[in-house]
PATORDO-435827 format. One record per residue: y, z, x negated of N, C-alpha, C in turn. Coordinates in steps of 0.05 Angstrom, whole numbers, plus 5000, padded with zeros to 4 digits. Example, Ala and Ser with C-alpha at 12.3 -4.5 7.8 and 13.67 -1.06 7.14 Angstrom:
488651564736491051564754493451564736495551424743497951434727500151574742
***
This chain:
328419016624329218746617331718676633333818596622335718436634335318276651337718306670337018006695337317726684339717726655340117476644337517366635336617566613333017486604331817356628330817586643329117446664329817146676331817056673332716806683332116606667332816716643331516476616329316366614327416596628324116586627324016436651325216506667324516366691324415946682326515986675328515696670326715576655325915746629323715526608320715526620319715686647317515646643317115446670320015386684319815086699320314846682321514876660321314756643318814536632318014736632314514756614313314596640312314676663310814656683312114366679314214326687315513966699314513896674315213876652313613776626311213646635309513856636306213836638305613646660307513686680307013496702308013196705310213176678310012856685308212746658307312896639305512826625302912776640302312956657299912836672299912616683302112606707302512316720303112036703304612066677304411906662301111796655299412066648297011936640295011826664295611936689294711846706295911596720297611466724298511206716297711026697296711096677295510946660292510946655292011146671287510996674288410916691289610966718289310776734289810486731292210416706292510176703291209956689289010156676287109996648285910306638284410416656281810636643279910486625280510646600278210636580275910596588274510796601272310796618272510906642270110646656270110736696270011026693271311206708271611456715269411486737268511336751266611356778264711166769262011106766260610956775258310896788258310716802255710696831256110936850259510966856260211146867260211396861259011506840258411866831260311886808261412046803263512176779261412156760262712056741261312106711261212316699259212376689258812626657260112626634261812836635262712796612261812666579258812726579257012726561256412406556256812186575256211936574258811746563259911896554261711836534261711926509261712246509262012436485259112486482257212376475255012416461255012226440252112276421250912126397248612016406247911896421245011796426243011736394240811796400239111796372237611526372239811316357239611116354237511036334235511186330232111076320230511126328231111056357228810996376230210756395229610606407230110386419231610496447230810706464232110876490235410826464234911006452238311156439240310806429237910566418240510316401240510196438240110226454240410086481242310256496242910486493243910626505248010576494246910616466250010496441250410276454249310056462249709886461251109756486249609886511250909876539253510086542253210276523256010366516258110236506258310116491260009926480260809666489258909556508259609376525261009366548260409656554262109706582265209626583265709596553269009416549269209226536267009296515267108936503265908746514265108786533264008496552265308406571268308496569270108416596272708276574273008106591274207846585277407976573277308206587280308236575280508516552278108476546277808646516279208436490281908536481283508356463284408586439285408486424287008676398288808386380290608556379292508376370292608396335292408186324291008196291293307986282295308076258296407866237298807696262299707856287301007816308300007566324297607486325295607396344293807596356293407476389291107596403288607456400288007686394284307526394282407666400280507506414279107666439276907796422274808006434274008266432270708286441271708066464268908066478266307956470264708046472262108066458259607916484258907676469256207636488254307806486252307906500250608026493248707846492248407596504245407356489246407426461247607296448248507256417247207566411247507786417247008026402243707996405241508016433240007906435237807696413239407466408238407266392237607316376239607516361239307596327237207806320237707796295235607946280236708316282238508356290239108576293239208656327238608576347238208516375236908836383235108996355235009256364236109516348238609386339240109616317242809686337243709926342245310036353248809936347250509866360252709756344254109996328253810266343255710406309253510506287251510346285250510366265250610126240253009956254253609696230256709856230257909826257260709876259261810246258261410226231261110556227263210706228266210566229267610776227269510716257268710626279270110506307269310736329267711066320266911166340268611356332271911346342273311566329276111506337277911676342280211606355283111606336284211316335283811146350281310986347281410816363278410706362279010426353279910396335280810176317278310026287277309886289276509836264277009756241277309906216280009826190277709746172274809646168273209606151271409406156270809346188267809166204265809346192264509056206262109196199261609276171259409566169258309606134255609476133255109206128252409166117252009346099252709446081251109486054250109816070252009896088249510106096247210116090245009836096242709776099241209616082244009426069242809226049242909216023242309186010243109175976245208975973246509005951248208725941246008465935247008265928246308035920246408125884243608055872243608055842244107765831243707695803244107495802241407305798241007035801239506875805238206855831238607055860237706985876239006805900238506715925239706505937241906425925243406645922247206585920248206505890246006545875245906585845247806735828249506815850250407075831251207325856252307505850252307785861254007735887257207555883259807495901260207795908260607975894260708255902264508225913266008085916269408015915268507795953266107825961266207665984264607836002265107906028265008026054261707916056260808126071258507976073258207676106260507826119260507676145261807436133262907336107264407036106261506946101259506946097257306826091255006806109254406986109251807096133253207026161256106986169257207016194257206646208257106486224256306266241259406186236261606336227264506296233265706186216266705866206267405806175269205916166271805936176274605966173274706266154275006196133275306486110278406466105278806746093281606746076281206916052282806926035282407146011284607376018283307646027284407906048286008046011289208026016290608145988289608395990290508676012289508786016286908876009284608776011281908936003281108755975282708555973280908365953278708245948278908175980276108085985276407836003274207685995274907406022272907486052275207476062273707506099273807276110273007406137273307226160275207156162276506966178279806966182280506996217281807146223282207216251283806946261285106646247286506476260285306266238285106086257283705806240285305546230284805416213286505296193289405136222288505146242290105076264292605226269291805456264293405666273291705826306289405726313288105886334286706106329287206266351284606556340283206516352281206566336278606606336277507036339275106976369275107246360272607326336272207196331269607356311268007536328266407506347264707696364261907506370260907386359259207176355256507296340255407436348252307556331251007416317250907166320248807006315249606956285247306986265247406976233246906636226248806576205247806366184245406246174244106026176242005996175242205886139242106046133243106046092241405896075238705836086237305576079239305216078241405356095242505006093244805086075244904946045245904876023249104886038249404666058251204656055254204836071252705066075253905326091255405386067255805356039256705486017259105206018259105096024262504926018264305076042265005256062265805396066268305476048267305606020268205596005268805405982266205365970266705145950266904885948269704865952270604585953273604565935274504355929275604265906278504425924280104555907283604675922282204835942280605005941280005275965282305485953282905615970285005845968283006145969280906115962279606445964278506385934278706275913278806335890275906245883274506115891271205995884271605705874269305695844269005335842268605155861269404955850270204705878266404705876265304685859262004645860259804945858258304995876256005115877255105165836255205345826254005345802250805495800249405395779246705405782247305745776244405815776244006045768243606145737243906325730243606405697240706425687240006345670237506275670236606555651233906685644233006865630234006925603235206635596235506615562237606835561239506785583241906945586242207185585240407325575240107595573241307675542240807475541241707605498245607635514246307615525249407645519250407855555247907665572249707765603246707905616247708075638245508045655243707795667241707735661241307545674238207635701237507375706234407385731232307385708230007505728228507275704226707145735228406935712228406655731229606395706228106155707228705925681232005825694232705825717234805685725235605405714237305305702238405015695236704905678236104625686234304485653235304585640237504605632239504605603237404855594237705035609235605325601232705265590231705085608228704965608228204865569230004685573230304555543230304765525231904945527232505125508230305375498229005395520227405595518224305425504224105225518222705035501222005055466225204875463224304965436224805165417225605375436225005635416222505675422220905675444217705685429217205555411217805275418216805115390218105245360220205305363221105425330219005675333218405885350217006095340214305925330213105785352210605675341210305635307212305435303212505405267212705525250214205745265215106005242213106125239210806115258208106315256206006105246207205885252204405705237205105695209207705775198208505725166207606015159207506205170206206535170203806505156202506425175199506425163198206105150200206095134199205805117198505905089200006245085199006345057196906595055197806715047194706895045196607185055193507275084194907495087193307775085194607995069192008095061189708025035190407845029188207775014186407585023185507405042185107185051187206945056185606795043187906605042185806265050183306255064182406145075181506065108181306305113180606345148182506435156184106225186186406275200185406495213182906515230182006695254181406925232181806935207181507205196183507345195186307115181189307175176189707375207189007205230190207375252189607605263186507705246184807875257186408035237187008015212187808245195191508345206191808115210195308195223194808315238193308325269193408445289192608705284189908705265189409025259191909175245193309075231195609205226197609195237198409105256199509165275199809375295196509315303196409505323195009845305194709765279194510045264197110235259199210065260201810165258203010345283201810185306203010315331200910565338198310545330196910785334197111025314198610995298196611135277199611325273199611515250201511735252204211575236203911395225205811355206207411095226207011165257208711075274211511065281212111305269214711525275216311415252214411385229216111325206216611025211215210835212216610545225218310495240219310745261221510725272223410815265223610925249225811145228226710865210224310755193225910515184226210305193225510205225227210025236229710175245230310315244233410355256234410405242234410495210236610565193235810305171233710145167233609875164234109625166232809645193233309375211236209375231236409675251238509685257240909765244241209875228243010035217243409925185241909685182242109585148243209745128241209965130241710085104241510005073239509745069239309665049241509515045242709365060244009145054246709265050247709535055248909695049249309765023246709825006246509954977247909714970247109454979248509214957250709264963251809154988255309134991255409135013257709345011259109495026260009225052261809035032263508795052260708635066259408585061256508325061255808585085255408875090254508945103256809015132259109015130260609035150261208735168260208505150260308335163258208285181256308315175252808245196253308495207254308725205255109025232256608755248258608725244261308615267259308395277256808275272257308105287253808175303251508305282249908335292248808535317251608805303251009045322251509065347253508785355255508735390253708525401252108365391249808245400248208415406246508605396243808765396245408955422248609025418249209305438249109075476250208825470250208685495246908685502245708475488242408585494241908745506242009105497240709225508242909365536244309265534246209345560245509175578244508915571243408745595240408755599238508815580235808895593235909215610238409495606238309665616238509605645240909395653242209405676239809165694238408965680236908895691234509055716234009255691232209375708233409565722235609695717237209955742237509755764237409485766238009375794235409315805233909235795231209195807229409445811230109635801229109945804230510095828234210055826235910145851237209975850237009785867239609535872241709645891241009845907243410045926245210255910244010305885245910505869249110365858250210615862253610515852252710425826250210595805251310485777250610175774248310095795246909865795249309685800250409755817252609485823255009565810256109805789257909795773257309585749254509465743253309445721253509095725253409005743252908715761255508605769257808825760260608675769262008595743262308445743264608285718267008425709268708505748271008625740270408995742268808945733268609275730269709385710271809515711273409665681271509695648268709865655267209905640266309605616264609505639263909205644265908985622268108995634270008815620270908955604271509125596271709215567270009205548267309335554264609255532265308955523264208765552264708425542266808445523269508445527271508415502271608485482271108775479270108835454269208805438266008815451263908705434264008315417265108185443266007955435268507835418270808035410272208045392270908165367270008415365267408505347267508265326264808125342264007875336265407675327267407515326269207415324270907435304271107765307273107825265270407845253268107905251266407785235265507585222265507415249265207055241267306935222269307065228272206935210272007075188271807315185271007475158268407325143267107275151264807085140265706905125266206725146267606465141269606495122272106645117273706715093271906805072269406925077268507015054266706755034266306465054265006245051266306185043269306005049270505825047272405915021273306155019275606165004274106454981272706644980271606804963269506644945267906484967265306424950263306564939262006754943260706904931258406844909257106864897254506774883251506784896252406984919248707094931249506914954251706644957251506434991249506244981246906104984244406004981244905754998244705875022244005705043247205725067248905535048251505405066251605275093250305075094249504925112248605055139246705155126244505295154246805625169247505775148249405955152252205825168253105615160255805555168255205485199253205365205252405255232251805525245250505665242250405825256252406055270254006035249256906275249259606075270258005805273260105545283259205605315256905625320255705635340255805885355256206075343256306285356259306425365260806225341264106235348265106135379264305875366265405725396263905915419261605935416260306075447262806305457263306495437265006675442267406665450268506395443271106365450270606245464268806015480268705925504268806055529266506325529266506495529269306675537271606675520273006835534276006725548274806345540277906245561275206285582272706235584272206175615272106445638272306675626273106885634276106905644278206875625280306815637281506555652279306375660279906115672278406245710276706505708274906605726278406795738279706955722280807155732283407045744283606795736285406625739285706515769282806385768281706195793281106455815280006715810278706805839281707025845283407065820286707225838286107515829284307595810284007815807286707995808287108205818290008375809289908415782292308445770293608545747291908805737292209015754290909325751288209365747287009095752283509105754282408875728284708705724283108525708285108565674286608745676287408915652285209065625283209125639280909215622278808935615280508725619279708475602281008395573282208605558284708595542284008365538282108195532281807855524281807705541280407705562280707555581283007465595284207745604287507775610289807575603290207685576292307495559292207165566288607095560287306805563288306635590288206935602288806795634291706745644293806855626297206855628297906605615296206545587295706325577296206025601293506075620292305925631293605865651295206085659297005935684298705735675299605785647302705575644301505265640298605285642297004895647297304895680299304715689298704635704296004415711293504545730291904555735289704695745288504435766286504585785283904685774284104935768282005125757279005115775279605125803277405105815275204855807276004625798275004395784274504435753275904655741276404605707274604795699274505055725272305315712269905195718268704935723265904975729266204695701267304605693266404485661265904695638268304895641269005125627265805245620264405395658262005445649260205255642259105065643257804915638257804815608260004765596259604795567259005055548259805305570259005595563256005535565254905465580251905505588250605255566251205115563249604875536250405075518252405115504253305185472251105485466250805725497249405855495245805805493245105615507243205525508243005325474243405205463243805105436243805395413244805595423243705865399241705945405240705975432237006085434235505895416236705525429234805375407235005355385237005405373236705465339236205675336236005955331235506245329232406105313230405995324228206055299227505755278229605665274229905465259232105485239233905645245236005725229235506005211238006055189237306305191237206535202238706505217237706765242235706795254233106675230230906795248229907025228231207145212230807335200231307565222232607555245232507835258230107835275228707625274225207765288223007815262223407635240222507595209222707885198224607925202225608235187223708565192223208545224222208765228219708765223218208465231215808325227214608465200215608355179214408435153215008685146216908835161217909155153215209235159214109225184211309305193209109265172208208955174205808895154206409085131209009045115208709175081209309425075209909605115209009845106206109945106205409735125202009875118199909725108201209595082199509435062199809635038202209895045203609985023201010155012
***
């Protein structure tokens, strides 16, 4: 080897060494000026391991151990992080952690993604680790799947609506302009009503009605997910007298002869029920359901007549019966798995899937009603009987629909939905571009909006067995009896 080589080697590998050495002193300058963690304590060098371990935080030794780990900095006064170009402090009481209901859960078992370098948290805490979403009709009366769980459950009023995640949080600076640190354990006592004006109040900026809205009551299943739960009088009333219309419809049932008796009620019902329940036992079961679905569902008969008379009761009957059973499915996927993705894909409004079905199905409906109605007003046909009772009903179910889809776009309007997410509203959408050019406060206008959604809906459960539309319980009814009278 050359003497020049050898010199080069020499040269880069003092190079190297001085490198390494003011990188050390640099880092040693800096625990000394603010160490992460005591390097010594109670005089003895620490273990490496009392840092770099996982303690087995399901046992009470391992969430005590997380926990005095984590304190060893967040309990000193000058634990800060600078958020939205405010400082705001870090430090954590441990009474407050104590107090709560979580006093024996480990902290990176909420704060799941902060054990990792950097040691920054870009999410908070994950409740739903542990908790289900909110369904609808319980405390909150609906899901708020678009709200943090800490703006609610958290002791801290001050929310904002986060553009970023699209969600309303905490707010790290208060309507003052002070920070606040949010390190406060102690939970919401959600029994008091009035923890929810937080948000709902008349001009809030996180996108909620100025008023608390009731819950959806059971009726609400023919169109949405609903509880089962009665929720609003308005529901109470309604459900009311559709018993009473079934009552009549069954007391006008058995006022003629059924079977061949046409004297004893307690006979009429004895012979219905035996054929009833002969139908469901017996072999010619299979065949009753063959002709309810290419019958009842699929109106095949009404088909042989006409073609048009049958495309109109499709457009409007088949997006009713498909919402129905999309909302008794999802009913139960939440109360069976309320933690499953499909459970809470099924419970969100702005869910791509979700808001498309709704529009669809509710436009469906809608060129039907008008197809009707052209076929009333201006065709006239010879087989229209009953004008009156038909026209009301096709009136009623109109408006619902279109109430229906400004108060959707009066919703996407008021809570800020993005463009990219509330696009698979093709109806809603448009309604809501509409809606901006009214000047007006929506947070006040969407809770009339629903509320006349919720009567006009509640007003079709109560007519359904007084109108003609009570041919779609009538229909399958006697498909049964007069196949096995046959």
């Amino acid at each position: 080897m050359k003497r020049t080589d050898q010199r080069m080697i020499k040269r880069g590998l003092f190079c190297m060494a001085f490198f390494l050495i003011y990188l050390g002193a640099v880092s040693l300058l800096n625990a000394q000026e603010n160490p992460m963690m005591p390097p010594i304590m109670e005089g003895q060098k620490r273990p490496c391991l009392d840092c770099h371990r996982y303690p087995n935080v399901h046992t009470d030794a391992g969430v005590y151990a997380s926990q005095v780990f984590c304190l060893e900095c967040h309990a000193q006064k000058e634990c800060t992080r600078t958020v939205d170009d405010q400082i705001v402090s870090l430090q954590v009481d441990r009474a407050s952690m104590e107090k709560g209901r979580h006093q024996y859960v480990a902290c990176i078992q909420c704060h799941t993604d902060v054990a990792r370098s950097p040691h920054v948290s870009e999410i908070g805490p994950e409740c739903l680790a542990c908790h289900p979403v909110h369904g609808e009709g319980e405390d909150l009366h609906a899901p708020h799947l678009r709200v943090a769980c800490q703006a609610c459950h958290s002791v801290y009023k001050t929310v904002k609506l986060d553009q970023k995640s699209d969600q309303v949080r905490l707010a790290h600076v208060n309507d003052q302009g002070i920070p606040i640190g949010l390190t406060d354990h102690a939970l919401q006592n959600v029994e008091d009503p009035e923890f929810c004006e937080r948000c709902h109040h008349t001009k809030n900026k996180v996108g909620a009605p100025a008023a608390v809205l009731p819950s959806k009551g059971f009726i609400c299943i023919l169109c949405h997910h609903a509880p089962l739960r009665m929720g609003n009088p308005i529901f109470w009333i309604a459900l009311a007298l559709f018993v009473l219309g079934v009552f009549l419809t069954v007391r006008f049932w058995f006022r003629g002869s059924v079977q061949g008796e046409s004297q004893s009620l307690h006979r009429k019902i004895a012979l219905s029920s035996e054929s009833i329940w002969g139908v469901i036992f017996s072999r010619e079961f299979f065949q009753i359901i063959k002709a309810v679905i290419f019958d009842v569902i699929l109106q095949r008969r009404l088909l042989q007549e006409s073609v048009r008379r049958w495309a109109i009761h499709s457009l409007i009957f088949l997006p009713i019966l498909f919402r129905l059973s999309l909302s008794v499915f999802t009913f139960f996927a939440y109360h069976i798995s309320p933690e499953s993705a499909l459970a809470t894909a099924l419970i969100d409004k702005n869910n791509g899937f979700v808001a498309f079905v709704n529009d669809l199905t509710g436009l469906l409906i809608l060129v039907g009603i008008v197809w009707a109605l052209i076929q009333r007003v201006i065709i006239k046909p010879p087989h229209i009987l009953s004008e009156t009772r038909d026209n009301l009903a096709l009136a009623i179910i109109g408006v619902l629909v279109i109430l229906g889809f400004i108060l959707e776009g009066a919703r996407i309007l008021m809570t800020g939905v993005p463009d990219h997410v509330s696009l698979y509203a093709f109806m809603g959408y448009p309604v809501s571009r509409l809606l901006a050019l009214w000047d007006m406060d929506w947070t006040n206008g969407y809770v009339y909006l629903w509320y006349g959604h919720a009567v006009v809906g509640a007003l079709l459960v109560a007519y359904l067995p007084f109108g003609k539309m009570r041919h779609i319980f009538n229909t399958p009814l006697n498909l049964v009896l007069n196949y096995k009278m046959k």
